[in-house]
TORTIVO-220174 format. One record per residue (C-alpha): residue in three letters; z, y, x; residue number from 0. Coordinates in steps of 0.5 Angstrom, whole numbers, plus 500, padded with zeros to 3 digits. Layout:
N
rest_up_north_east_nr
ala_Z_Y_X_NUM
...
END
This chain:
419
rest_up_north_east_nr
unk_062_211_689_0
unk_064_219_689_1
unk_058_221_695_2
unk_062_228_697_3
unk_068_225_700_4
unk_067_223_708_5
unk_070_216_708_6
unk_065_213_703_7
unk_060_215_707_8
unk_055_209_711_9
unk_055_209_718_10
unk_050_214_721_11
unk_045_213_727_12
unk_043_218_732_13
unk_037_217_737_14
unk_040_215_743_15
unk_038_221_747_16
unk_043_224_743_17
unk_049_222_746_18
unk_050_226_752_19
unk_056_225_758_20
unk_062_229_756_21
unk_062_231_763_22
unk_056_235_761_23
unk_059_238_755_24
unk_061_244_754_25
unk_066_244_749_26
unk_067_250_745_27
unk_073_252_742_28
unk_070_251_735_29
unk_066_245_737_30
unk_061_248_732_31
unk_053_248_733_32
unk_052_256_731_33
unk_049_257_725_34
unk_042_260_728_35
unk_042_254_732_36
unk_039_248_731_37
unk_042_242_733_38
unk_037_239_738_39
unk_036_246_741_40
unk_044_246_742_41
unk_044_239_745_42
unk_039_240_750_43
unk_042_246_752_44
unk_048_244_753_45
unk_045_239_757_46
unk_042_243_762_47
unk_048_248_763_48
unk_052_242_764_49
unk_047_239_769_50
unk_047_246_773_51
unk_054_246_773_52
unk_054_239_776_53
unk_049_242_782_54
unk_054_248_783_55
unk_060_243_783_56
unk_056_239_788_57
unk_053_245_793_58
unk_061_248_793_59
unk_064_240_795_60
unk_059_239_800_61
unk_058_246_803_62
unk_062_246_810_63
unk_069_250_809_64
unk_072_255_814_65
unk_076_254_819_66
unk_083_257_816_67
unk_086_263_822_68
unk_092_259_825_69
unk_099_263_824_70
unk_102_266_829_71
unk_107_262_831_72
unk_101_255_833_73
unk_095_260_835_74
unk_095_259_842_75
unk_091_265_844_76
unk_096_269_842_77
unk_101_265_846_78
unk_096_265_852_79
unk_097_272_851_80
unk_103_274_851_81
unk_104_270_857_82
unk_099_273_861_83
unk_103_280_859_84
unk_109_277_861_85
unk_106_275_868_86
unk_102_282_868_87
unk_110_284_867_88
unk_114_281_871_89
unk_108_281_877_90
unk_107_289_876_91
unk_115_291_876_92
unk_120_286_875_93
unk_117_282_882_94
unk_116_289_887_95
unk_124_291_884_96
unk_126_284_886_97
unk_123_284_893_98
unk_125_291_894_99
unk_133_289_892_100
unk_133_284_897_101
unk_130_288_903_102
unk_135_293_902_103
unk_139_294_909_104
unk_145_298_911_105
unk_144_303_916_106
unk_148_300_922_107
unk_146_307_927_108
unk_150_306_933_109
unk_157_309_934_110
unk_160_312_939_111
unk_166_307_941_112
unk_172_310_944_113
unk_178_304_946_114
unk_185_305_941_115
unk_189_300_943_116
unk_189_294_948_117
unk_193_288_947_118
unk_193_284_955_119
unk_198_283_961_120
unk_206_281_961_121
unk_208_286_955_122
unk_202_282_951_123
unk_207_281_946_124
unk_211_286_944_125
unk_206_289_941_126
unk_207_283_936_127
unk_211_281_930_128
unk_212_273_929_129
unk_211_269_923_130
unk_217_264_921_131
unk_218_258_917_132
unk_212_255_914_133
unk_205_256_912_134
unk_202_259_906_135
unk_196_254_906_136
unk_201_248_905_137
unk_201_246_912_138
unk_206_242_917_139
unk_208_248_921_140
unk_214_250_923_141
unk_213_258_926_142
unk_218_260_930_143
unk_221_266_932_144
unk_219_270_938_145
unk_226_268_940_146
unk_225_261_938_147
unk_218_261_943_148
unk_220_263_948_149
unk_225_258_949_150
unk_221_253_947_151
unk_215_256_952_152
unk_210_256_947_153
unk_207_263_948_154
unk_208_267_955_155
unk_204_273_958_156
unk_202_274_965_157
unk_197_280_969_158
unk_191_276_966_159
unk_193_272_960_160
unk_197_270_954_161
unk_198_263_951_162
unk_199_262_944_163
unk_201_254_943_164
unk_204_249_939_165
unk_210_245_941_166
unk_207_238_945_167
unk_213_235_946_168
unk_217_230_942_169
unk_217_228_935_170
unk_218_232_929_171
unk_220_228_923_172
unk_218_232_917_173
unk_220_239_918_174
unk_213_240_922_175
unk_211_241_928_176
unk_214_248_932_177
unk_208_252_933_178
unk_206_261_933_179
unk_204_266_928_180
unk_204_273_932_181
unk_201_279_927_182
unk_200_286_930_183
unk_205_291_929_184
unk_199_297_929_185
unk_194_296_923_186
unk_187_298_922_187
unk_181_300_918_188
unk_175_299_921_189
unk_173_300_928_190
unk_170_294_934_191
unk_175_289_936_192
unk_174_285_942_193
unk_177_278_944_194
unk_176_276_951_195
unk_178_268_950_196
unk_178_264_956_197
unk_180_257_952_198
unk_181_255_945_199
unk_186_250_941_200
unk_183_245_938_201
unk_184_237_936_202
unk_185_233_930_203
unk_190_236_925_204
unk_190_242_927_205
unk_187_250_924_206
unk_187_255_928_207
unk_184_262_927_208
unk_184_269_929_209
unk_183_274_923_210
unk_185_281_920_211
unk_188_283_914_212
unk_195_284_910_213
unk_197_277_909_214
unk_204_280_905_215
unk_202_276_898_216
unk_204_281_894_217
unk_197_284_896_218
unk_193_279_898_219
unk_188_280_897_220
unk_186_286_894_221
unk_185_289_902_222
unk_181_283_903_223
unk_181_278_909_224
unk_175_277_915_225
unk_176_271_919_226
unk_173_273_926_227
unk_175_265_930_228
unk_177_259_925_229
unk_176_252_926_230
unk_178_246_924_231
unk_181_240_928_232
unk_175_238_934_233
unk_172_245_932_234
unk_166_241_934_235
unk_162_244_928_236
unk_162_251_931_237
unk_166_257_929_238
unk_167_258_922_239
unk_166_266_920_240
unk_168_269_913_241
unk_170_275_909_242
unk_175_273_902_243
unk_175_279_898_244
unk_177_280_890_245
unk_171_280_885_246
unk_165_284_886_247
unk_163_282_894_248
unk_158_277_895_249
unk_152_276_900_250
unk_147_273_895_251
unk_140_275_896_252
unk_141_279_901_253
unk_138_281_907_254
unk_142_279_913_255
unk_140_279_920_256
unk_144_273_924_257
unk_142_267_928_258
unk_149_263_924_259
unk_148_259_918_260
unk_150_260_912_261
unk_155_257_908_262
unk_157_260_902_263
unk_155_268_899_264
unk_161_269_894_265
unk_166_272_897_266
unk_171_272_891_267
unk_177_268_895_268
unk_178_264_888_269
unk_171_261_889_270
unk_168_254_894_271
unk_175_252_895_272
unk_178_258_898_273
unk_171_258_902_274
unk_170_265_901_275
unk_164_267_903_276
unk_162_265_910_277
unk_158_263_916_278
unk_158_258_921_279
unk_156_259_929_280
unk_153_253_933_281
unk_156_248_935_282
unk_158_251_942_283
unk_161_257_939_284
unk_168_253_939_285
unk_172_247_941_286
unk_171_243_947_287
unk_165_246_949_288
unk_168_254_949_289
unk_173_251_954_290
unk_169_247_958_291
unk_165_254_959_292
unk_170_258_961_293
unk_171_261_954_294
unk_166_267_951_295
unk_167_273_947_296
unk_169_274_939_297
unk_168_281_937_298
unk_167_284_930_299
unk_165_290_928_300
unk_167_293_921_301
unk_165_299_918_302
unk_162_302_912_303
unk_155_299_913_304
unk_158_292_913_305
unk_162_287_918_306
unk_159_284_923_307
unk_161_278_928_308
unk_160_275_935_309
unk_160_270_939_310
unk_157_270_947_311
unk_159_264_951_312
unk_161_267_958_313
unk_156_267_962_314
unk_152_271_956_315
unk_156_277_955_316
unk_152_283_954_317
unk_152_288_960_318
unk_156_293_956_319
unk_161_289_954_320
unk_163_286_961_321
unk_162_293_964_322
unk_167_296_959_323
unk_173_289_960_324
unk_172_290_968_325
unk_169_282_967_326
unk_163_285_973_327
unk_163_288_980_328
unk_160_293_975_329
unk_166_294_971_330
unk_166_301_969_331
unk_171_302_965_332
unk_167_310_962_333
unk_162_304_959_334
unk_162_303_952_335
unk_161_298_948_336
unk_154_299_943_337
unk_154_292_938_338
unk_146_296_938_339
unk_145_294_944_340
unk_147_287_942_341
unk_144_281_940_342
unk_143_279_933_343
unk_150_278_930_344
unk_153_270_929_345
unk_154_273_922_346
unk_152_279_919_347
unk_156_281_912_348
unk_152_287_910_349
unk_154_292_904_350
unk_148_291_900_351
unk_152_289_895_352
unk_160_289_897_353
unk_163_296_898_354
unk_166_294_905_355
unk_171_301_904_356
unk_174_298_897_357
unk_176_292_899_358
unk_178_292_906_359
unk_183_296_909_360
unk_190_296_912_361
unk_189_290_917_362
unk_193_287_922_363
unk_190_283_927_364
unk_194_275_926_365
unk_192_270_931_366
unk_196_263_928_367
unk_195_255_930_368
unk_197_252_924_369
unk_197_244_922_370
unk_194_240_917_371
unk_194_245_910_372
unk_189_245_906_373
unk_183_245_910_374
unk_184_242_916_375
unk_188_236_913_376
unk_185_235_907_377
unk_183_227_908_378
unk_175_228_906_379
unk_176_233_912_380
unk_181_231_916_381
unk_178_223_916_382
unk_172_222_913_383
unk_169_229_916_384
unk_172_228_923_385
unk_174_223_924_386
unk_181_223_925_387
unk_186_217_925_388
unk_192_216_919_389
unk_194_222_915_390
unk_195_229_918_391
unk_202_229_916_392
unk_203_223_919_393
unk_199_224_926_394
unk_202_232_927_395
unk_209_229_927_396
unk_209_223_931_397
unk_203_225_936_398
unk_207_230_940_399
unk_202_228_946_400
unk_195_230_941_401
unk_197_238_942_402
unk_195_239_950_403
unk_189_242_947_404
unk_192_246_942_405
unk_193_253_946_406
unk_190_260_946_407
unk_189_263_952_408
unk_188_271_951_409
unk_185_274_957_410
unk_185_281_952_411
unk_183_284_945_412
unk_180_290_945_413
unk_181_295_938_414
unk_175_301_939_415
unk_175_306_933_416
unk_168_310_932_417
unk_165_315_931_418
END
């Protein structure tokens, strides 16, 4: 057998100090002792490089690792920061600006009133045109002429007094219970109107009200509409005040200076149901209870700053007031009424953030009783809220008798332009 070939070699035995772990080998690439090395001298070092290596291994596992820097987006340090910037920002500028807006306030300085036109005595009337036919708000109204009226006796003037009614005689059937719509020949913009008003209509399905504005509805209401006395039915939920405007008026986070109750702030008339924006009265500021008082007065004062409006039951008529009607054994017809000498308005519509000269102007002064409609005969209003019997439609026609109250009884109105 040929002993220079490897496969014909016998087996070879090593020490057995001389098998080493392979995971303490290194391997070179030649895996080759080198020539100036012996080989025992190059397993023991192997053996100690690997053992070293080992350690480091073991050290670098078992060494506490960093904690990584989190990223933006979950570092909770920096949120609370920003937010604390925010805070700081809105605290230091935005807030001051904010509380700063909604204490603007109109200058309502005192004007000097000189009286324009009275409305009073037996010519009452001829002041006025009447409306005829039925009722834009859908109502069960027939308004007849001032002929038709005066035939019917639903509206005669005397020294002291005008009376505005509805018809309370007779059934009506469909066509709607006779009633009375006068509008002032005159117009106005602006200025301090005075209603002196000893009785006010009211019981279920009616919707009385006397307001300004241009009622043509071509217009409407781009020149604006301010309801000074409105209520509906009983009217025991006080006077219903309110401005209806096209858009860009309203009175959210306003100062206002009223001892009325707001109902909406958004004078846009397309927004709360027709609702525009409005304020409500005490329950004594309407109905039964005016009446059972001796009636009070309304007054409304319009001009740049705003619109404001008032109700004084009889017996709190301010003393200029009754001065400049010759409601006093003081009368003194050269007293002027000053709403700066008055309590605080019932409803206070500033212009802070309505231009009161762009949306109002033009006005006529329009005092109605109209029937059912939209409001008053709606069955949530008309039944559920007040309590009224069967339909609107149903109980206007067939209960002639209902409508005894429903009567305006107007001592004076009063037109003063400032200056």
């Amino acid at each position: 057998m040929a002993t220079g070939h490897l496969s014909n070699r016998g087996p070879t035995y090593r020490h057995p100090e001389e098998y080493i772990p392979l995971r303490l080998l290194y391997i070179r690439p030649a895996d080759a002792v080198p020539s100036s090395e012996s080989y025992e001298s190059f397993i023991h070092r192997q053996r100690a490089e690997g053992e070293q290596r080992e350690q480091r291994e073991e050290i670098e596992e078992n060494a506490p690792k960093p904690t990584p820097e989190p990223s933006f987006w979950f570092n909770w340090k920096l949120w609370a920061l920003g937010l604390l910037a925010v805070c700081t920002f809105v605290t230091a500028v935005v807030l001051p600006i904010e509380i700063h807006l909604m204490n603007r306030y109109p200058d309502y300085s005192p004007l000097s009133y000189t009286l324009q036109t009275a409305y009073s005595g037996v010519n009452f009337f001829d002041a006025w045109d009447f409306g005829n036919g039925t009722e834009a708000t859908n109502g069960f109204t027939n308004y007849v002429t001032r002929e038709g009226a005066v035939w019917s006796n639903l509206t005669y003037a005397t020294p002291e007094q005008a009376i505005i009614k509805v018809l309370a005689q007779d059934e009506t059937g469909l066509a709607g219970r006779p009633t009375v719509k006068l509008l002032s020949k005159q117009r106005y913009t602006q200025g301090l109107f005075i209603f002196d008003i000893e009785h006010v209509p009211y019981g279920c399905g009616t919707w009385p009200a006397i307001w300004t504005s241009d009622p043509d509805p071509n217009v409407w209401p781009s020149r604006g509409e301010i309801d000074i006395v409105e209520a509906v039915n009983q009217g025991n939920k006080g006077v219903q005040m309110a401005l209806h405007t096209t858009k860009g008026c309203q009175m959210r986070k306003v100062k206002r200076k009223q001892s009325g109750k707001i109902l909406s702030t958004n004078c846009l008339n397309s927004t709360n149901n027709n609702m525009g924006c409005a304020v409500s009265g005490p329950t004594d500021s309407y109905g039964e209870a005016v009446n059972r008082n001796g009636g009070g007065i309304y007054a409304m004062e319009w001009r740049s700053a705003g619109i404001r409006m008032w109700f004084f039951p009889r017996d709190k008529i301010p003393h200029n007031v009754q001065a400049a009607l010759g409601l006093s054994q003081r009368s003194n017809k050269d007293v002027k009424p000053d709403p700066s000498q008055w309590d605080e308005a019932t409803a206070d519509f500033p212009s802070t953030s309505c231009d009161i000269d762009r949306h109002f102007r033009d006005h006529r002064i329009i005092i109605n009783i109209s029937l059912c409609g939209d409001w008053a005969g709606a069955q949530s209003v008309y039944a559920d809220e007040y309590g009224c019997p069967g339909t609107c439609s149903h109980y206007v026609s067939g209960t002639p008798e209902a409508f005894k109250e429903a009567y305006w009884a107007i001592n004076s109105i009063r037109v003063y332009t400032g200056i």
